[in-house]
C-alpha positions in Angstrom: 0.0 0.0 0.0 1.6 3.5 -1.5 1.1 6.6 0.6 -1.6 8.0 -1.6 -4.2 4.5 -0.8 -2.9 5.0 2.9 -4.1 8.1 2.8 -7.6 7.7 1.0 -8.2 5.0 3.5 -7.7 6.9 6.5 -10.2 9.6 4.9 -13.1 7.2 4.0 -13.2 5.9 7.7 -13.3 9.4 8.9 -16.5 10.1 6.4 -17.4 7.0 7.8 -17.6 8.1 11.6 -18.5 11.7 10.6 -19.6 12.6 14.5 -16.7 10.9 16.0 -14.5 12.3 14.0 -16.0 15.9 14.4 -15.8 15.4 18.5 -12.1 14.0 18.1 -11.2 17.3 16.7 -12.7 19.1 19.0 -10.0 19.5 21.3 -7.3 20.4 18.6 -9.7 23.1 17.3 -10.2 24.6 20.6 -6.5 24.4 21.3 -5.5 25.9 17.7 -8.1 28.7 18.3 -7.3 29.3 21.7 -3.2 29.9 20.6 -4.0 32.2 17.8 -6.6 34.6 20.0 -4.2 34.8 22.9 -1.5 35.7 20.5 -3.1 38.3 18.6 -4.4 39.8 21.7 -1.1 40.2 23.5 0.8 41.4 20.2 -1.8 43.8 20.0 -2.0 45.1 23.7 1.9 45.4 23.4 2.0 47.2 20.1 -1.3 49.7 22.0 0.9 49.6 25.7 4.1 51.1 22.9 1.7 53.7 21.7 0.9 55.1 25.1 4.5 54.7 26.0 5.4 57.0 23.2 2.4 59.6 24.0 4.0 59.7 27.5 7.2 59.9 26.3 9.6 57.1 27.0 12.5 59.3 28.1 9.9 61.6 30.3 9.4 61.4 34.4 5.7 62.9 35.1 5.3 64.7 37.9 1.6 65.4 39.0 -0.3 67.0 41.8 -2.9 64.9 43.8 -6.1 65.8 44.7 -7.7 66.2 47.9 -11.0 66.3 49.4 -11.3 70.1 50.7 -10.1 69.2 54.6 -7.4 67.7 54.0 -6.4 70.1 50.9 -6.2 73.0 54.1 -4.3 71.2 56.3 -2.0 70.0 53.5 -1.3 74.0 52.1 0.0 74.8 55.6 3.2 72.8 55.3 3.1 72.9 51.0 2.5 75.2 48.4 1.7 72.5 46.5 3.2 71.9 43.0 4.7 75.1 41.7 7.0 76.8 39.5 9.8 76.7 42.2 9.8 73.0 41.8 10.2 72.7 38.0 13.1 75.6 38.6 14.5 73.2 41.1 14.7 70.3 39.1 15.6 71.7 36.3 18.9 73.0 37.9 19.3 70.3 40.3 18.7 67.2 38.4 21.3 65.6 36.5 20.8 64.9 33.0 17.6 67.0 32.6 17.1 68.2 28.7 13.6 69.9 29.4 11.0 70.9 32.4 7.8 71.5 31.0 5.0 72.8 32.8 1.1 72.3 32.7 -1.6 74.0 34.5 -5.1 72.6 33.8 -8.0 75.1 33.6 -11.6 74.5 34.9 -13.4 76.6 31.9 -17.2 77.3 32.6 -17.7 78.6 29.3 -15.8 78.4 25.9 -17.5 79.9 23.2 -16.8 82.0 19.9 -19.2 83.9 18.0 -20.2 81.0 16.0 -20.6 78.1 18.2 -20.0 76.5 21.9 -17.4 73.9 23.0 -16.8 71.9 26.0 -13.1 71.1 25.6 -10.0 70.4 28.2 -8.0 73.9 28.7 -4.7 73.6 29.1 -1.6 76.1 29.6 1.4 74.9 29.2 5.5 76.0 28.4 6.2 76.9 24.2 8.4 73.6 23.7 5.2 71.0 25.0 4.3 70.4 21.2 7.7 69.3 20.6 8.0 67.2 23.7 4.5 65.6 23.3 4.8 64.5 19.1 2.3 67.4 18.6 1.5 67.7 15.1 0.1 70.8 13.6 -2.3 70.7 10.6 -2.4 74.4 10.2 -1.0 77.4 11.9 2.1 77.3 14.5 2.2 76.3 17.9 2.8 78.4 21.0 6.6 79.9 21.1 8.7 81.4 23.8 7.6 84.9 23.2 4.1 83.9 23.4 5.1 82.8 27.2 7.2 85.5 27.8 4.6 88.2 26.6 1.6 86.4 28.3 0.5 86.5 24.6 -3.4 85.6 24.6 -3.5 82.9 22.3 -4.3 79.4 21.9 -3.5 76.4 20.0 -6.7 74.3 19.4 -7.7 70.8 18.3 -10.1 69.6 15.6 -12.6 68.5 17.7 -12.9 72.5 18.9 -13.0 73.8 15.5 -15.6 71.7 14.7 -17.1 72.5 17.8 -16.7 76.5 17.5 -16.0 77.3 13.8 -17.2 74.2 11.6 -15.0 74.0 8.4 -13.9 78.0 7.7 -10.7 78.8 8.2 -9.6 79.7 11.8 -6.7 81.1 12.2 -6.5 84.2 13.3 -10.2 84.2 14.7 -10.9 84.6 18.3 -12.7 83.0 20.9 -13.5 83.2 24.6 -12.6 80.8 27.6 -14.2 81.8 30.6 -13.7 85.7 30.6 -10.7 85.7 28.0 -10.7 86.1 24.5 -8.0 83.8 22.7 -6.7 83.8 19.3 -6.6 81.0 17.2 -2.9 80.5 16.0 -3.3 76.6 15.3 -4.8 73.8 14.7 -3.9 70.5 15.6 -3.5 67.2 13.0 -6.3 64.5 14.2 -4.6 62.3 17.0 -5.5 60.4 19.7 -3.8 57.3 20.2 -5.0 55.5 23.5 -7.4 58.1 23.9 -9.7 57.7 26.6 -8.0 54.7 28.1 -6.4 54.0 31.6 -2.5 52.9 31.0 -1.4 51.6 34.4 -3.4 53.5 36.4 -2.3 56.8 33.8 -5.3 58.3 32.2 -4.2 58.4 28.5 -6.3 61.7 26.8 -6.1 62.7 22.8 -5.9 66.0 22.0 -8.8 66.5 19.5 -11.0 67.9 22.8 -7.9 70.2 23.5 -7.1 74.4 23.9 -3.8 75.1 24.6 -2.3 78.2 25.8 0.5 79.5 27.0 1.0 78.5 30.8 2.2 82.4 31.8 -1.0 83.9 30.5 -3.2 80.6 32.1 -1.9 81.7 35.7 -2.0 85.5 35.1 -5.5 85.8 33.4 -7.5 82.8 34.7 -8.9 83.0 38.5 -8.2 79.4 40.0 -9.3 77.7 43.2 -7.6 79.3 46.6 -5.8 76.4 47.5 -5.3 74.8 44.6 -1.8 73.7 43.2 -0.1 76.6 40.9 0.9 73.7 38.8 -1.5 70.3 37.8 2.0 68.5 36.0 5.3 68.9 35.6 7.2 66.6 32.9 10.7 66.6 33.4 12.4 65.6 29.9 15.9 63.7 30.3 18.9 63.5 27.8 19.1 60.3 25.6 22.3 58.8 27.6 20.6 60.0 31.1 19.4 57.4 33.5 15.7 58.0 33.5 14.5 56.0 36.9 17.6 56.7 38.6 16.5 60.6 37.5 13.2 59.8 39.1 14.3 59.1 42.5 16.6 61.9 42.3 13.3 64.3 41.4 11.3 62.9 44.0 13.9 63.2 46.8 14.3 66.9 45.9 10.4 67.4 45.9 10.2 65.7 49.6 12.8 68.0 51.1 10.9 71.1 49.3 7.2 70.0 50.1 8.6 69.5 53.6 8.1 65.5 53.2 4.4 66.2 52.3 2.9 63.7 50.2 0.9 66.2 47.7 2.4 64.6 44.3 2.8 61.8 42.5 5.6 60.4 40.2 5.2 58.2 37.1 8.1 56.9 35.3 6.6 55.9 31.7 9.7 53.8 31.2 8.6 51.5 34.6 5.5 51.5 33.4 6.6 49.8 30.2 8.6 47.3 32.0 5.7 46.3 34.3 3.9 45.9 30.9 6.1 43.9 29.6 6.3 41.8 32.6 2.3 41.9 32.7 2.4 40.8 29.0 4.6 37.7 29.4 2.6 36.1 32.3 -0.4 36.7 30.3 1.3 34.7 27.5 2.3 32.0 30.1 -1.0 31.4 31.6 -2.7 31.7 28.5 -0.1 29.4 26.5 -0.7 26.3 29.3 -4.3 26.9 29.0 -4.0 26.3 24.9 -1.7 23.8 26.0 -3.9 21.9 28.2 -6.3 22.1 25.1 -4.1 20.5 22.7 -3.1 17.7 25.1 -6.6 16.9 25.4 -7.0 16.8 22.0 -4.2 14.7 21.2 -5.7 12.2 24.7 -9.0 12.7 22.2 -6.7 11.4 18.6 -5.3 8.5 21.0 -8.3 7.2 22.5 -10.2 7.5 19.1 -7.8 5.7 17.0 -7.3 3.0 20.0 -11.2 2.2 19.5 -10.8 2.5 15.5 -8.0 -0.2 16.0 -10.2 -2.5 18.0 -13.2 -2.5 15.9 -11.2 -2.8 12.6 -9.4 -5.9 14.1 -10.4 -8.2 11.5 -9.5 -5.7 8.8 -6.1 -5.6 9.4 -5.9 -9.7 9.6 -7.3 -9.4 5.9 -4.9 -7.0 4.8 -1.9 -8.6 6.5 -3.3 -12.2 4.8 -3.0 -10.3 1.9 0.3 -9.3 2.2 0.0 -5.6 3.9 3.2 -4.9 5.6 3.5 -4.3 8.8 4.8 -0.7 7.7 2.0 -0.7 5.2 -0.4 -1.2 8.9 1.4 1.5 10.7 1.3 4.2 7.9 -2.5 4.0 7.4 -3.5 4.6 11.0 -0.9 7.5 11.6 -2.1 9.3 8.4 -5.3 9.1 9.8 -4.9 10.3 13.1 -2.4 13.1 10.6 -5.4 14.1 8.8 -7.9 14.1 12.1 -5.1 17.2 13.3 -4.8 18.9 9.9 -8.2 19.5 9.6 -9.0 20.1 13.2 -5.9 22.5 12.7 -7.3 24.3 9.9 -10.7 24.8 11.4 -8.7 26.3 14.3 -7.0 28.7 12.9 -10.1 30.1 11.4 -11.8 29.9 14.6 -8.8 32.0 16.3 -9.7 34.6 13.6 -13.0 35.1 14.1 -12.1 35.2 18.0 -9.3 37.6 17.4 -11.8 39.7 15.2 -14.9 39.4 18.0 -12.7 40.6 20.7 -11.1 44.2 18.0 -15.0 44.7 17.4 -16.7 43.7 20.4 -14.3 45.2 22.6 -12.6 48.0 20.6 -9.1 46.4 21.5 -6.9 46.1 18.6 -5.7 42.3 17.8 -2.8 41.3 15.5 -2.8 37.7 14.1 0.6 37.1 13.3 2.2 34.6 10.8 4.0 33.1 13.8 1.0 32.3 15.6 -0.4 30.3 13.0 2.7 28.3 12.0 3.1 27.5 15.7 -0.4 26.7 16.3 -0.9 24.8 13.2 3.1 23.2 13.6 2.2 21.9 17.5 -1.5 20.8 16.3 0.4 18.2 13.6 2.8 17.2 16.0 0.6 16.3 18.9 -1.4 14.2 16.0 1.6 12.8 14.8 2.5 11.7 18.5 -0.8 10.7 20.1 -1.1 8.4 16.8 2.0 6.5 16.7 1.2 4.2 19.8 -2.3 3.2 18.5 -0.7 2.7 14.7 2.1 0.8 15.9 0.0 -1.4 18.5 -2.4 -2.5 14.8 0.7 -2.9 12.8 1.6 -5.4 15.9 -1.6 -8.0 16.1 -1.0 -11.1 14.8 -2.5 -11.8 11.7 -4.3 -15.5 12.5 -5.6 -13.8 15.9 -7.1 -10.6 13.8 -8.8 -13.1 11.8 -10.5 -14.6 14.4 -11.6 -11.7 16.2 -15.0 -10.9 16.5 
């Protein structure tokens, strides 16, 4: 018997047992589509995790101001001022390896309108060089420059989502609208962004920018009236030089922050670097626990292939005494059962791969999380679905191509 009648053998007794056969595969499909979704998931939380990383800025240490029920906030602004200038002065002279100290000061608009429309956006003042040390990019116009700062210019840099909101599709540059009780002109417009918008990254709230009005932080803490104990700063993101240490940098920021808050605990550090390690770290236990899970899966489909083919043997005893009376090899024996536990795993293979698909699809839809099916994760699921048939059918192949052919005749 050539390969090709081992092979059409093996598929007639599948179409014979059509349920059996489906169950048998069962496990192999689950295990197939279980690797593939838990493969295009993580790649495509890592390649989303990157993307927040890089809104952060890898190479940035955040420093933010907490918030306080009113109480406490009272008690706290006895021993602290809070977040301030002073402190981004401090570390920007203290600090080895500092490149940049930007500062951000978050504004609680009750109205922004222009003479068009209305807008409930996020106001923000902020130092010239933050759309260079955020990846701003500009569709029109220019963002905010050092003069602007300097000269507590009243302008603003605005997303799309804000000139929808206030000017609709004319041109806006140069127009003017009004944020609270100040009038702002428009002297740009930022490109549609927003990866990661909306989302929480380790405990990080990740915002786009299409919602956004910035202006320059001078004329935000000169023109706009803010709470009375308040912070004079919301954020400070310290910027470090390629070759500079960026955790070590954090400890060194935070230990200079203790000693001038007087060891009050009114800010918070986050170290987008750590939080890509953690991540990472995050991202490979998920891949453990959810690779011995697919695992398990595709053990108890190959258990499935064994036990299957063991019964096929049994009730196809007298067969194989007719073909070894015949003059069937034992080789001849061996090859036709292994090619048909072979084929059992190829097409319970194939069927789950295209289940893992339609998983890895469900979840991007369902969900809104982005999945990448890789070509690694369906060789590998494929490749170990093949193997496990090849190995769970060896030991019920080899135990038919071993009966004795006068016993096999006999049996009943």
């Amino acid at each position: 018997m050539d390969l090709s009648e081992a092979t059409a053998s093996g598929i007639t007794s599948l179409k014979t047992h059509k349920l059996r056969s489906f169950l048998t595969m069962l496990g192999i499909i689950f295990g197939v589509g279980a690797v593939i979704a838990m493969l295009s998931i993580g790649s495509g939380a890592e390649r989303q995790a990157l993307a927040m990383i890089d809104t952060m800025g890898v190479r940035n240490v955040l420093v933010q101001a907490k918030e306080f029920k009113e109480n406490e906030q009272a008690e706290i602004r006895k021993k602290s001022l809070g977040l301030s200038p002073r402190d981004a002065d401090a570390i920007a002279q203290a600090v080895p390896g500092v490149e940049k100290v930007i500062r951000k000061l978050v504004i609680q608009p009750y109205k922004v309108l222009s003479p068009t429309g209305r807008s409930r956006p996020k106001v923000l003042g902020v130092s010239f060089d933050y759309g260079v040390l955020m990846n701003l990019n500009l569709e029109e116009g220019r963002f905010l420059d050092a003069r602007d700062e300097a000269d507590f210019a009243q302008v603003c840099v605005i997303g799309p989502g804000v000139r929808r909101d206030l000017f609709g599709f004319e041109p806006v540059l140069g127009k003017v609208l009004k944020v609270n009780d100040a009038w702002l002109t428009v002297i740009g417009v930022l490109a549609a962004s927003g990866v990661g918008a909306g989302r929480d990254f380790q405990g990080v709230r990740i915002a786009g920018t299409a919602d956004d009005i910035y202006l320059p932080v001078s004329t935000a803490a000169r023109k706009f009236t803010m709470e009375p104990l308040k912070s004079p700063l919301d954020e400070v993101i310290v910027r470090m030089k390629p070759d500079a240490p960026v955790q070590e940098a954090a400890a060194a920021v935070d230990t200079l922050l203790q000693g001038l808050h007087g060891g009050v605990d009114d800010y918070g550090i986050v170290v987008p670097e750590a939080l890509l390690e953690q991540s990472r770290k995050t991202q490979r236990l998920f891949n453990v626990v959810m690779g011995c899970i697919a695992g398990i899966s595709l053990l108890v489909g190959g258990i499935g292939i064994m036990n299957i083919m063991l019964a096929t043997v049994l009730e196809r005893t007298r067969e194989i005494g007719v073909r070894r009376a015949l003059g069937a090899r034992r080789t001849d024996i061996r090859n036709q059962f292994i090619i048909e536990s072979f084929t059992i795993s190829v097409i319970g293979g194939l069927t789950g791969v295209a289940m893992g698909l339609v998983i890895a699809r469900g979840v991007a839809v369902y969900a809104g999380w982005e999945t990448i099916v890789t070509p690694f994760s369906i060789i590998l699921s494929t490749g170990v679905s093949l193997t496990v048939g090849l190995i769970f059918g060896i030991y019920p192949a080899v135990r038919a191509a071993n009966l004795d052919p006068i016993d096999a005749l006999r049996y009943e």
